[in-house]
Chimera marker file (.cmm) of the C-alpha trace (Angstrom):
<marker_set name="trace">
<marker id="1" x="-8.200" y="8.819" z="-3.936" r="1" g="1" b="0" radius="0.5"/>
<marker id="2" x="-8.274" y="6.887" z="-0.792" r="1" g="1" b="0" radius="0.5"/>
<marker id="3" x="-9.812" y="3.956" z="-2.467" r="1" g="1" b="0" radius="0.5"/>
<marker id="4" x="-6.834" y="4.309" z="-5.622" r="1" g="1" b="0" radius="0.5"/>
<marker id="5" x="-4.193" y="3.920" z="-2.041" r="1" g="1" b="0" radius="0.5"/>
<marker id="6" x="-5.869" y="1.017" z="-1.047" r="1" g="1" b="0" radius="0.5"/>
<marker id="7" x="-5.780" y="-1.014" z="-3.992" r="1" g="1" b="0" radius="0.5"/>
<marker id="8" x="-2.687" y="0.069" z="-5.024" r="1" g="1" b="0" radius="0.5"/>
<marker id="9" x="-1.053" y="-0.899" z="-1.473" r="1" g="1" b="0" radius="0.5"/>
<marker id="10" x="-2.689" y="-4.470" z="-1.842" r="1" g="1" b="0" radius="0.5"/>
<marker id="11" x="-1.553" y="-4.688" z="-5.223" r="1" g="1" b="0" radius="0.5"/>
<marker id="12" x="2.125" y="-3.987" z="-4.252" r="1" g="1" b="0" radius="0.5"/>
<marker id="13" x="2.149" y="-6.444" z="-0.767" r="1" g="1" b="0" radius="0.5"/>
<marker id="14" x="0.632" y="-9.314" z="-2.505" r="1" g="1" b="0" radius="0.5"/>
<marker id="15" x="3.113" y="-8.784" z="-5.441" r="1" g="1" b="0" radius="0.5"/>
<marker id="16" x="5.973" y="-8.367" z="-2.825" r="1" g="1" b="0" radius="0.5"/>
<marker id="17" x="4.706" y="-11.935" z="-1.589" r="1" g="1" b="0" radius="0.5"/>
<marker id="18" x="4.459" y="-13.019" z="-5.076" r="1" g="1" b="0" radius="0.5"/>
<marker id="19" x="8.463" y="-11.866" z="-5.618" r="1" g="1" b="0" radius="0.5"/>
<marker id="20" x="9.549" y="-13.652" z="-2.218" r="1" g="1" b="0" radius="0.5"/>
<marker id="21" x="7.768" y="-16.789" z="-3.552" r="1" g="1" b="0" radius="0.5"/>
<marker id="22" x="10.126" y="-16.853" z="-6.010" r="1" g="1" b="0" radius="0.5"/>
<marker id="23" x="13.266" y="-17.059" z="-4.055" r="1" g="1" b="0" radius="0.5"/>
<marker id="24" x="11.372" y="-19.970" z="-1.950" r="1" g="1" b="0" radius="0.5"/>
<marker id="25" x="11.309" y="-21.647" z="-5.464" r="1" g="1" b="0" radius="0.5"/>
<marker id="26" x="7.578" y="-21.803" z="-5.655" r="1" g="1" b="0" radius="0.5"/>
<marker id="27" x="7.861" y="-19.953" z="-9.018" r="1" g="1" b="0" radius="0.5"/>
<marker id="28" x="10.163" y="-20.298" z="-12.259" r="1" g="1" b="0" radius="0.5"/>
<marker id="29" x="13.553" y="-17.997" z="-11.967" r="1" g="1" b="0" radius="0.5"/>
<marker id="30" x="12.366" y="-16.805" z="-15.395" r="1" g="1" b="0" radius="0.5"/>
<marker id="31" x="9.647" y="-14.628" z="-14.722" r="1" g="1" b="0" radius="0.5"/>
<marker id="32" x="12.083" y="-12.918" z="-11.944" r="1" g="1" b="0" radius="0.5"/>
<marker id="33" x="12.529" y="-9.901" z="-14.132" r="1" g="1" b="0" radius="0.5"/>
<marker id="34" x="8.582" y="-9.642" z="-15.440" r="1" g="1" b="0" radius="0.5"/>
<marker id="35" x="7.190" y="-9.887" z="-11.907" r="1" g="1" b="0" radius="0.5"/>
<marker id="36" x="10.428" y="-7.369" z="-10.874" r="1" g="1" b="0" radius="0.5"/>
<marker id="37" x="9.216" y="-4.726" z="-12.952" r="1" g="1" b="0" radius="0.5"/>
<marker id="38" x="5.496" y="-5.126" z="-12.060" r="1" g="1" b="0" radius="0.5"/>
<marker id="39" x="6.099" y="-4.825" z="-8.457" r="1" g="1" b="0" radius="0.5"/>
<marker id="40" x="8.776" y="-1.926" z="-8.879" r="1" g="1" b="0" radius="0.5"/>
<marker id="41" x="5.951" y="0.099" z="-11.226" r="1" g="1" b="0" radius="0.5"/>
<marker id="42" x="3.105" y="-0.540" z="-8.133" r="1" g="1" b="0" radius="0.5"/>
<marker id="43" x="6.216" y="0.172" z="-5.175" r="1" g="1" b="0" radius="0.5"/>
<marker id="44" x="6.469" y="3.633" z="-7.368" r="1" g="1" b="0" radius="0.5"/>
<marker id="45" x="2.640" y="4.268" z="-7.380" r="1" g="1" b="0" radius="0.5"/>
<marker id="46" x="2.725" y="3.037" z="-3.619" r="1" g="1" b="0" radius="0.5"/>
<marker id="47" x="4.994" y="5.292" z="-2.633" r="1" g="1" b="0" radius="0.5"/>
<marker id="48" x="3.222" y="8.343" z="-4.645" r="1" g="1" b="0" radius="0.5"/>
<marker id="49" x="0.096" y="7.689" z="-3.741" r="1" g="1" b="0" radius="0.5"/>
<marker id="50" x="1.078" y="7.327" z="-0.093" r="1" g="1" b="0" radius="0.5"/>
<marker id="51" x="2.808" y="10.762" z="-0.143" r="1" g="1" b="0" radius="0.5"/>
<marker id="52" x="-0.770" y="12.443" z="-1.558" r="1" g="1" b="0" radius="0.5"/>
<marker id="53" x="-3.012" y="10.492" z="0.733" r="1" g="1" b="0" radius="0.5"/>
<marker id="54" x="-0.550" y="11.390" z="3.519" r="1" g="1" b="0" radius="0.5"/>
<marker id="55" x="-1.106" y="15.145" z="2.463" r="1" g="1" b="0" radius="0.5"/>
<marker id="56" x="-4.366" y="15.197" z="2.406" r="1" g="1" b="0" radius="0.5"/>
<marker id="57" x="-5.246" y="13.435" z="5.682" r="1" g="1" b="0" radius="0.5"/>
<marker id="58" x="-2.610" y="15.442" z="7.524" r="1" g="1" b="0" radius="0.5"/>
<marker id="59" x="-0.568" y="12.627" z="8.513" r="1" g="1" b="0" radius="0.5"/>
<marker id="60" x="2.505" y="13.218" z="10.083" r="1" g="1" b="0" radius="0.5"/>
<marker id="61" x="5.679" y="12.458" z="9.098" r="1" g="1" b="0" radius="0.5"/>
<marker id="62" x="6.668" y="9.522" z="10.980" r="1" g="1" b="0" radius="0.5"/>
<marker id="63" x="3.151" y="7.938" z="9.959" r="1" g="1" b="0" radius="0.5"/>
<marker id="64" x="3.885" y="8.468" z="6.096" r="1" g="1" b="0" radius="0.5"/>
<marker id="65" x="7.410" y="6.855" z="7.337" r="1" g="1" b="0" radius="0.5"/>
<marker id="66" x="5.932" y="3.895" z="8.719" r="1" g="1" b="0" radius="0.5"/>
<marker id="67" x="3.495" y="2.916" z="6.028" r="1" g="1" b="0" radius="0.5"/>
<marker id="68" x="6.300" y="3.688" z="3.515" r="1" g="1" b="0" radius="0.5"/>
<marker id="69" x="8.110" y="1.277" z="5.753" r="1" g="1" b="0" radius="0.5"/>
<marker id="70" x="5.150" y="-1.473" z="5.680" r="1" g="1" b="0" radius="0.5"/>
<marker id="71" x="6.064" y="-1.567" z="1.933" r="1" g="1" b="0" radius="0.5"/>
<marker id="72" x="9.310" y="-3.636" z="2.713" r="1" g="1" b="0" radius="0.5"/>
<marker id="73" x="7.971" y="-5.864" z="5.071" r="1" g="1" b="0" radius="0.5"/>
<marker id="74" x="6.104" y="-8.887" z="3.948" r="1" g="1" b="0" radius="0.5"/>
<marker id="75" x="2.165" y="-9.015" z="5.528" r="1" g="1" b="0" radius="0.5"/>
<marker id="76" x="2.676" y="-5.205" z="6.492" r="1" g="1" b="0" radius="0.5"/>
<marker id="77" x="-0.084" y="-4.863" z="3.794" r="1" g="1" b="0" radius="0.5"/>
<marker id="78" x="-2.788" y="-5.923" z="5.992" r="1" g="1" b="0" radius="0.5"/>
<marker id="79" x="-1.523" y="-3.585" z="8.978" r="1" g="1" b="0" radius="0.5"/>
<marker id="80" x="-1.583" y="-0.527" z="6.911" r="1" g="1" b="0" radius="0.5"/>
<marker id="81" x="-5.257" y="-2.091" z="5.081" r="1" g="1" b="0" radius="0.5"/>
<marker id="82" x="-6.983" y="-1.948" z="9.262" r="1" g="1" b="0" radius="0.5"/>
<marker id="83" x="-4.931" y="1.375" z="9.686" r="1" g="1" b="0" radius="0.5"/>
<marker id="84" x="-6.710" y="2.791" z="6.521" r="1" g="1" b="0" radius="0.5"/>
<marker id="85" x="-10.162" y="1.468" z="7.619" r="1" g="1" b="0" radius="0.5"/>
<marker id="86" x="-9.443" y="3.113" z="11.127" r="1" g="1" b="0" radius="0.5"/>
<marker id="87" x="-9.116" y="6.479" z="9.244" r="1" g="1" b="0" radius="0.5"/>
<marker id="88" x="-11.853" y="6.144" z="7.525" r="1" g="1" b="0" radius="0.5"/>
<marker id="89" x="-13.958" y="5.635" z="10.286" r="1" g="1" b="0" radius="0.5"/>
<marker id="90" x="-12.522" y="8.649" z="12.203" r="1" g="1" b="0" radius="0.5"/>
<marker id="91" x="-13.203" y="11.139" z="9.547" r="1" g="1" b="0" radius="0.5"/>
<marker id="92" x="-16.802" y="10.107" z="8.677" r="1" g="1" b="0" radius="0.5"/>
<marker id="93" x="-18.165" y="8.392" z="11.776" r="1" g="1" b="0" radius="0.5"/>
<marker id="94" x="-21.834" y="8.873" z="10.689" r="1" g="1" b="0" radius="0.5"/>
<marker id="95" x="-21.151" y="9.497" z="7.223" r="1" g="1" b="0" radius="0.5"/>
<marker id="96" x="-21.145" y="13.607" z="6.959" r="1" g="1" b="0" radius="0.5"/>
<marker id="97" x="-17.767" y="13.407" z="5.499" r="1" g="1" b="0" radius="0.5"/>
<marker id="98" x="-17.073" y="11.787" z="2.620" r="1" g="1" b="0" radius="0.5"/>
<marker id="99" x="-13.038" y="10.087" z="2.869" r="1" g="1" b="0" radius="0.5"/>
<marker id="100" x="-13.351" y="9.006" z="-1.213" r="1" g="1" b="0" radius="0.5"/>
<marker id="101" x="-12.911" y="12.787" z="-2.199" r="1" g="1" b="0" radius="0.5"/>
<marker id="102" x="-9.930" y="13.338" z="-0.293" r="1" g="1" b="0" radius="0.5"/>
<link id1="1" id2="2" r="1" g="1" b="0" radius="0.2"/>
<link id1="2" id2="3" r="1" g="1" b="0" radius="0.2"/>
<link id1="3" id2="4" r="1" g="1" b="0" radius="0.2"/>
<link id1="4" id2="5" r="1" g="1" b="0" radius="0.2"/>
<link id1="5" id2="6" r="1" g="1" b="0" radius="0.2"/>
<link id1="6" id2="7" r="1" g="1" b="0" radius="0.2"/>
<link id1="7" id2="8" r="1" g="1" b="0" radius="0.2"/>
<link id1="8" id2="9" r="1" g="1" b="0" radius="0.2"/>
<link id1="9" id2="10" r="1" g="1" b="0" radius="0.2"/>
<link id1="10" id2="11" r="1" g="1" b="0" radius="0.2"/>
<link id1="11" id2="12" r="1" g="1" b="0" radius="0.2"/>
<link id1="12" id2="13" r="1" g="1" b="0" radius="0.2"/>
<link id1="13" id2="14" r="1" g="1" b="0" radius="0.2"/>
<link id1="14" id2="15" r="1" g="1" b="0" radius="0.2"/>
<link id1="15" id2="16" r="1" g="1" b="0" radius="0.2"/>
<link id1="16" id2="17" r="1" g="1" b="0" radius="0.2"/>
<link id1="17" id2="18" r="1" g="1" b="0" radius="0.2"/>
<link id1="18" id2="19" r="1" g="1" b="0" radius="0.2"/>
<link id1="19" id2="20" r="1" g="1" b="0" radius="0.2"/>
<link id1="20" id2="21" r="1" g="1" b="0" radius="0.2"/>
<link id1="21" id2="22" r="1" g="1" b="0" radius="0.2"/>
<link id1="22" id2="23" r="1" g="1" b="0" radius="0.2"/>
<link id1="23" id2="24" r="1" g="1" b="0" radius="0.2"/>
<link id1="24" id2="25" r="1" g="1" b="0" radius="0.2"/>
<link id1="25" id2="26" r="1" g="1" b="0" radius="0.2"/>
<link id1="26" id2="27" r="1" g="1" b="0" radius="0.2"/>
<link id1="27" id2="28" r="1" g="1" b="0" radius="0.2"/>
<link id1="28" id2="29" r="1" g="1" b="0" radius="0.2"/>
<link id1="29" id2="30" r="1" g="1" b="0" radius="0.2"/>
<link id1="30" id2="31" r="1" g="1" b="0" radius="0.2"/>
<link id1="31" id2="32" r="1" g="1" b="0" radius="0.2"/>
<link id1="32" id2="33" r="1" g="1" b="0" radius="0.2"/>
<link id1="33" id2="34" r="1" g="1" b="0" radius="0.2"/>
<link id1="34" id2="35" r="1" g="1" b="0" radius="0.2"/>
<link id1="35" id2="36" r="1" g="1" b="0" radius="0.2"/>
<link id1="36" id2="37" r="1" g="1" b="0" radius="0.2"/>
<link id1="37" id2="38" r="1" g="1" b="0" radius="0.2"/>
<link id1="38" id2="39" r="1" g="1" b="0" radius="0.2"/>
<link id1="39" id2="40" r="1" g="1" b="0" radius="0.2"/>
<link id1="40" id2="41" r="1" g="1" b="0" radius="0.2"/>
<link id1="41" id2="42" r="1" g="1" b="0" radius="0.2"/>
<link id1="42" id2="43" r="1" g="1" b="0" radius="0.2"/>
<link id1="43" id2="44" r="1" g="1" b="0" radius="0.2"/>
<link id1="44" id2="45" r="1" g="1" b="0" radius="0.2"/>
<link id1="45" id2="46" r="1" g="1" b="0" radius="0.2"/>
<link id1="46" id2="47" r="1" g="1" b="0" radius="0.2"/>
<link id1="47" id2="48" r="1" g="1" b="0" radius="0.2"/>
<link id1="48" id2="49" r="1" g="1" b="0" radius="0.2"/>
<link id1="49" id2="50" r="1" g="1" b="0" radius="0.2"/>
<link id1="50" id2="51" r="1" g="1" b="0" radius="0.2"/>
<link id1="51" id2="52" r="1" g="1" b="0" radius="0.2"/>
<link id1="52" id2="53" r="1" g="1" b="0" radius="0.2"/>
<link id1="53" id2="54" r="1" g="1" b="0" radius="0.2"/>
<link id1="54" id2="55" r="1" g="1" b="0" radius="0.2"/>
<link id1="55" id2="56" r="1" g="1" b="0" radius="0.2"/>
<link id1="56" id2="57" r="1" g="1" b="0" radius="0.2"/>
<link id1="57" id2="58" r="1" g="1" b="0" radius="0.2"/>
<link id1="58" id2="59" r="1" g="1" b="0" radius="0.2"/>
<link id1="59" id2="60" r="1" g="1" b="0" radius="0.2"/>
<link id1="60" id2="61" r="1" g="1" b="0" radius="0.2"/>
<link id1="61" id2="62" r="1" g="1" b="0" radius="0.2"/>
<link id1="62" id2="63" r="1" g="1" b="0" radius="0.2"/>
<link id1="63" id2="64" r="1" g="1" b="0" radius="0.2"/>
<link id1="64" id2="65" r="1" g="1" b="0" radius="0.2"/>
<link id1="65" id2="66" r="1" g="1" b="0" radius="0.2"/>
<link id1="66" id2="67" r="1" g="1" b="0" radius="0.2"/>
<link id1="67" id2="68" r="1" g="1" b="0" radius="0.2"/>
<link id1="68" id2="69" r="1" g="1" b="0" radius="0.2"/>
<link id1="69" id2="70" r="1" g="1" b="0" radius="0.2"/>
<link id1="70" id2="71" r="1" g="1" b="0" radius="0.2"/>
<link id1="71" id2="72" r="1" g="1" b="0" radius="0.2"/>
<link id1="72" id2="73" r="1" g="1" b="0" radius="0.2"/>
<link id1="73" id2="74" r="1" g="1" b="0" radius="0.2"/>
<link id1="74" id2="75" r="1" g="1" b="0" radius="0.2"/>
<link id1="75" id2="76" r="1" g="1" b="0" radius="0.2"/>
<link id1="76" id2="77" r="1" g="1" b="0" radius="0.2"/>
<link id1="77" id2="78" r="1" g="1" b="0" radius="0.2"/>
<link id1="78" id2="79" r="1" g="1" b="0" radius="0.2"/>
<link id1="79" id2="80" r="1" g="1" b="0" radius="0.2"/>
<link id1="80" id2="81" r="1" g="1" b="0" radius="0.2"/>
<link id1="81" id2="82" r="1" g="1" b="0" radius="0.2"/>
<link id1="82" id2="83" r="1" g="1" b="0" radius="0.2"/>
<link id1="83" id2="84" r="1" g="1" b="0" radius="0.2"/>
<link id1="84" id2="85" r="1" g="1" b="0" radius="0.2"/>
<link id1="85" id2="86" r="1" g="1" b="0" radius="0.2"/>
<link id1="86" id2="87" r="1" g="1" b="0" radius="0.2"/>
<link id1="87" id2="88" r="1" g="1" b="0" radius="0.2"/>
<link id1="88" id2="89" r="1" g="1" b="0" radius="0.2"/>
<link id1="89" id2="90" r="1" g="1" b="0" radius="0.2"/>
<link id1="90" id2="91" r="1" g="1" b="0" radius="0.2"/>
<link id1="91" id2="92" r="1" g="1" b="0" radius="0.2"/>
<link id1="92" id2="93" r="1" g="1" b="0" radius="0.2"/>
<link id1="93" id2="94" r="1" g="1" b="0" radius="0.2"/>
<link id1="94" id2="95" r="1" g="1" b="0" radius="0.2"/>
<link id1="95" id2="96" r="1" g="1" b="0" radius="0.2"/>
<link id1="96" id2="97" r="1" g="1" b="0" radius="0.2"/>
<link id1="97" id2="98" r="1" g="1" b="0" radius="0.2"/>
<link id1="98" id2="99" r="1" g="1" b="0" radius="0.2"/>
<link id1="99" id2="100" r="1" g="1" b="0" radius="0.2"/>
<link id1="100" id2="101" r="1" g="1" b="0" radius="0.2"/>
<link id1="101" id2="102" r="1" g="1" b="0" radius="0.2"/>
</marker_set>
């Protein structure tokens, strides 16, 4: 599951970037509404995903909050990418625990 959260929140911040490129006119205007509704679909399974992962690790509310949060901000991908690795580490420091089945 954890693994699912993680390539789902790169998917979404590099097709945030991908959107923003757009209005910087490195990309056509006409695939505005094609690349729209891929990153909308992978914000929606970002923001799911993020609610069960949340759930599961026992995250509190303002942390759910600010990786929602990171979702809107461009580069907050990589911040919430190290903060995932750091809770990996802390629930399976010499491997007893497996994160992947959470």
């Amino acid at each position: 599951m954890l693994t699912l959260f993680r390539i789902t929140s790169l998917l979404e911040g590099l097709s945030y970037l991908v959107i923003l490129s757009v209005t910087m006119g490195l990309i056509s205007r006409e695939l505005v509404f094609t690349l729209g509704m891929a990153h909308g679909a992978l914000f929606m399974g970002y923001f799911l995903m993020s609610l069960i992962v949340s759930h599961k690790l026992g995250w509190s509310v303002v942390t759910w909050l600010l990786v929602l949060a990171a979702a809107v901000i461009p580069l907050a991908f990589i911040l919430v990418e190290l903060f995932i690795q750091k809770q990996m580490r802390a629930h399976a420091p010499d491997g007893t625990q497996n994160v992947e089945t959470v």
